[in-house]
N, C-alpha and C positions, 0 to 999 in steps of 0.2 A: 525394416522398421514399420509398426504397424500405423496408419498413418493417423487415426483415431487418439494414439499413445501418445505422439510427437507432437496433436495439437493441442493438448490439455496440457501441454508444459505449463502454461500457468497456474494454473491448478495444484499442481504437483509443486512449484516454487511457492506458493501461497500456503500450503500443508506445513513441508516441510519447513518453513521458515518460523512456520506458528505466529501467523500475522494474522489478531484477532480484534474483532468491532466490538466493541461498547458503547451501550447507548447511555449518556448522563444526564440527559434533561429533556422536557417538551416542553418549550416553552412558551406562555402567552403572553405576548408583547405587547403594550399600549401605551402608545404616546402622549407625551415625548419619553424618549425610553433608551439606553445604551449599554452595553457591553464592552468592558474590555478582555482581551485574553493575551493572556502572556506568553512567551516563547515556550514552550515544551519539547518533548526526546519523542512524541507521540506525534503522528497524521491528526488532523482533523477535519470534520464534515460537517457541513451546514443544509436542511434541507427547510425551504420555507413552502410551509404545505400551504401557508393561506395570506395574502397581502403582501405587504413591499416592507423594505429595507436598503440600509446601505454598508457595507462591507469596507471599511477602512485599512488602507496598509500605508502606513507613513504620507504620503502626500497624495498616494491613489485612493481613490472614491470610485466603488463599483456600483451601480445601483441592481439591487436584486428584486426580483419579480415571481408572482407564486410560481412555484414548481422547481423554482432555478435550483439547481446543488452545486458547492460549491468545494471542496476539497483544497486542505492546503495539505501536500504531501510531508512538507520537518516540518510540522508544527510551529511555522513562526508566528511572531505577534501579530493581534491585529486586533479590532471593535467591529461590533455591528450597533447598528441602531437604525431610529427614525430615520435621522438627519445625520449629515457630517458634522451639524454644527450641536448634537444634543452631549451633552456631559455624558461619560461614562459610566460606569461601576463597575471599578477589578473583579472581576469571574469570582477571586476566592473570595472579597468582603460578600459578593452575592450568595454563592453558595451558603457560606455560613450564616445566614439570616432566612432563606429560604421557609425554612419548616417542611413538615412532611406532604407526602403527596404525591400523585403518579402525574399532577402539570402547576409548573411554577408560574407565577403571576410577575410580569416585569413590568416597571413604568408607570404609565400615569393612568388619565378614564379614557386618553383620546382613542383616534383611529385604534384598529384591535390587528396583529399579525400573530400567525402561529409559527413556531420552528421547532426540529427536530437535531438535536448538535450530536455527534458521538464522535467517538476518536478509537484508529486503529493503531495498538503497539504489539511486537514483535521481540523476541528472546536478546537478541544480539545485538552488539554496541555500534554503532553510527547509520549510517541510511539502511534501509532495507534494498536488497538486491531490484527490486520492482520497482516502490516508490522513489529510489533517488535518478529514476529514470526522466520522474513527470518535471515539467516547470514547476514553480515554487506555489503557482495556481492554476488549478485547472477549475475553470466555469461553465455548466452545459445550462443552457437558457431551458425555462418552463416548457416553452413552445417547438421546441424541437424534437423532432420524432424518438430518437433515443432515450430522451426523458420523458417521453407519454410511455415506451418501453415500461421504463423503471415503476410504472404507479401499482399497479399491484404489489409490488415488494414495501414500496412504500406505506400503502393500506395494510398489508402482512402486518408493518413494523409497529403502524400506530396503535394498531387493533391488540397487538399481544402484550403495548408498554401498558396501553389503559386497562387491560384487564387484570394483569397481573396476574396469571394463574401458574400451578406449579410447573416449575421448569422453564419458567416463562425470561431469566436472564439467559439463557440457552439459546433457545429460541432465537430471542434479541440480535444475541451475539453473532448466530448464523448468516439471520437475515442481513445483518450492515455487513457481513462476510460476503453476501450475495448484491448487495447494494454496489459493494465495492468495485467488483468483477464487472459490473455494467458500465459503469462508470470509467473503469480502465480500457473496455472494448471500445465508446464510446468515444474519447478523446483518441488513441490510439486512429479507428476508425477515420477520424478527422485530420491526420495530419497527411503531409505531404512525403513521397518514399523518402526512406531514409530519418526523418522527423521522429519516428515512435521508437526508436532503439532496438532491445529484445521486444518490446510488445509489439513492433512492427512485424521483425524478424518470427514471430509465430504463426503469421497468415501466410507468410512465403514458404507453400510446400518444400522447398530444397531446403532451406533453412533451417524450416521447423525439423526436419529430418535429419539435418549433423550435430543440431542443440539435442534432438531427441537419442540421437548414441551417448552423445557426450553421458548425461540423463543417466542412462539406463547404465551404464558402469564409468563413473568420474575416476575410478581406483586405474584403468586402461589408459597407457602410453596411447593416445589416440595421434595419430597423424593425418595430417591435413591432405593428404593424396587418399588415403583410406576413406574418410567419411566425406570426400568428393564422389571418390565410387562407391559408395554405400547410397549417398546423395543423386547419383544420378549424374554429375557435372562435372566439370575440369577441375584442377586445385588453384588454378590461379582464378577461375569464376568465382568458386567457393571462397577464397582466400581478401578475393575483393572487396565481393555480395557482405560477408559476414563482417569485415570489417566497415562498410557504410552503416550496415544499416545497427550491427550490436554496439559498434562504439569502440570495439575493441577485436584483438585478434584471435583465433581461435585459440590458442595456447593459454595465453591471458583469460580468456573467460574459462576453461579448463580449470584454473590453477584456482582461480575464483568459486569455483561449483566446489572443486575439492577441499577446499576450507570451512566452503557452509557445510558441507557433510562433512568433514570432521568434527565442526561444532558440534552439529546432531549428538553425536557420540560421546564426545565430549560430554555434552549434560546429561544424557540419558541413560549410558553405557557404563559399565565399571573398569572398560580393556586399558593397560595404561598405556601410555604415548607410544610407545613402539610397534603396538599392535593398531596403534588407529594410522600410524604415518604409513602404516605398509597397507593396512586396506583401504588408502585413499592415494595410493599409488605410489610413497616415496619410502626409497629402502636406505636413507639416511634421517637418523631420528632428527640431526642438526639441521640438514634442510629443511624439513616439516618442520620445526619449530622455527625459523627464521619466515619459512613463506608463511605461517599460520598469525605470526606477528606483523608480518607486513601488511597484510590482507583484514587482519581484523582489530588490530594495533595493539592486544596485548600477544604474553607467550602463553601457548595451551595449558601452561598449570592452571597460570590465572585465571585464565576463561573460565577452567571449571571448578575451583574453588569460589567462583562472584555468582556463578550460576548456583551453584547449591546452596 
């Protein structure tokens, strides 16, 4: 396995899942000044390019500082503002009063803060394979080498919402694409072994190298003695390794990969169900449609009539 190939799994989980950034607002904030935002099926990303805030989730109070990014991977609720203690305004009553313009004005005359909010959603029903890895937040402080990392992409991002030139939602979209991947090396990077799930499991050469067969054909009865010696290691090393650190056992994330790629096919493909259960490994159309419901909680018709 080429080992170049095996470390870009993310990458390649990120394509294929079609987990895409949007940027919705820059906002300028001035106190006293608040947000609320509602639960959504979307990620969402907070970047404060300039001054302070505070991040609200039910009784926690984060305080953020320039530079901080903040990521809630499902999109649950939550406000930002000055103050814990400043009133809110629901995201949609603000939106719809906005007016046009490539930066919204929030709040009062006081202190003045900048932010940059965008949210990443993905084709397929419930967590994303990636995102329902992270905690329900993840926060990299201004000051931390990681996030001095990200500022050029940052400046990329600001620079192409203010100008707005053609191709420029493109653009956007890439950049919080690229935003995103830092962000994910970044916490990942931070935790303790075993902590970061698959995004741990990508920096561990053996690892990345039996997730990287799995990868390269999901349709293959892989066995866990097999991609130990493809791997390099025992089966019960491999057997251990991959279940600490992915969360699950190899079979299981197997049966997993072959669902996301049948969806692929699913929405994109016109083969019908017998030709997608056989090129993702199963030569009963009843078990593919029993594990593709389990896995993605409806049955492959529906998948792809909700898709089209």
């Amino acid at each position: 396995m080429d080992v170049s190939r095996a470390s870009d799994l993310l990458g390649q989980i990120l394509e294929r899942t079609r987990l895409r950034g949007q940027l919705y607002c820059r906002t300028v904030a001035r106190a006293p000044w608040g947000l609320r935002f509602p639960p959504t099926a979307v990620a969402t990303m907070h970047l404060v390019t300039s001054g302070r805030g505070h991040l609200v989730q039910g009784r926690e109070v984060i305080a953020l500082e320039t530079g901080d990014v903040v990521l809630l991977p499902r999109g649950d609720g939550h406000a930002v503002a000055d103050s814990p203690r400043t009133p809110k305004v629901p995201l949609e009553q603000w939106l719809a009063g906005r007016g046009d313009g490539s930066t919204y004005v929030l709040g009062g005359s006081g202190a003045e803060s900048r932010f940059l909010c965008g949210h990443f959603a993905f084709d397929e029903p419930g967590a994303h394979p990636v995102l329902r890895l992270l905690p329900a937040r993840v926060h990299l402080r201004g000051d931390s080498e990681p996030v001095r990392a990200m500022l050029p992409t940052v400046a990329l991002l600001e620079r192409e919402y203010e100008r707005g030139e053609r191709g420029a939602s493109v653009v956007i979209s890439r950049l919080l694409d690229i935003l995103l991947v830092q962000v994910l090396r970044a916490w990942a990077d931070s935790q303790p072994p075993g902590g970061a799930g698959l995004l741990g499991a990508l920096g561990d050469r053996t690892l990345a190298s039996a997730l990287g067969w799995m990868h390269s054909e999901p349709g293959r009865d892989w066995d866990v003695s097999e991609l130990a010696r493809r791997s390099g290691t025992s089966r019960a090393t491999l057997a251990r390794r991959f279940a600490a650190e992915v969360g699950m056992a190899p079979h299981a994330y197997l049966t997993r990969l072959r669902m996301q790629e049948a969806a692929v096919l699913l929405r994109e493909g016109e083969d019908g169900l017998a030709a997608i259960a056989a090129r993702v490994g199963y030569d009963s159309e009843f078990a593919f449609n029993r594990a593709f419901r389990r896995v993605m909680g409806v049955p492959p018709g529906l998948y792809r009539r909700q898709a089209r």
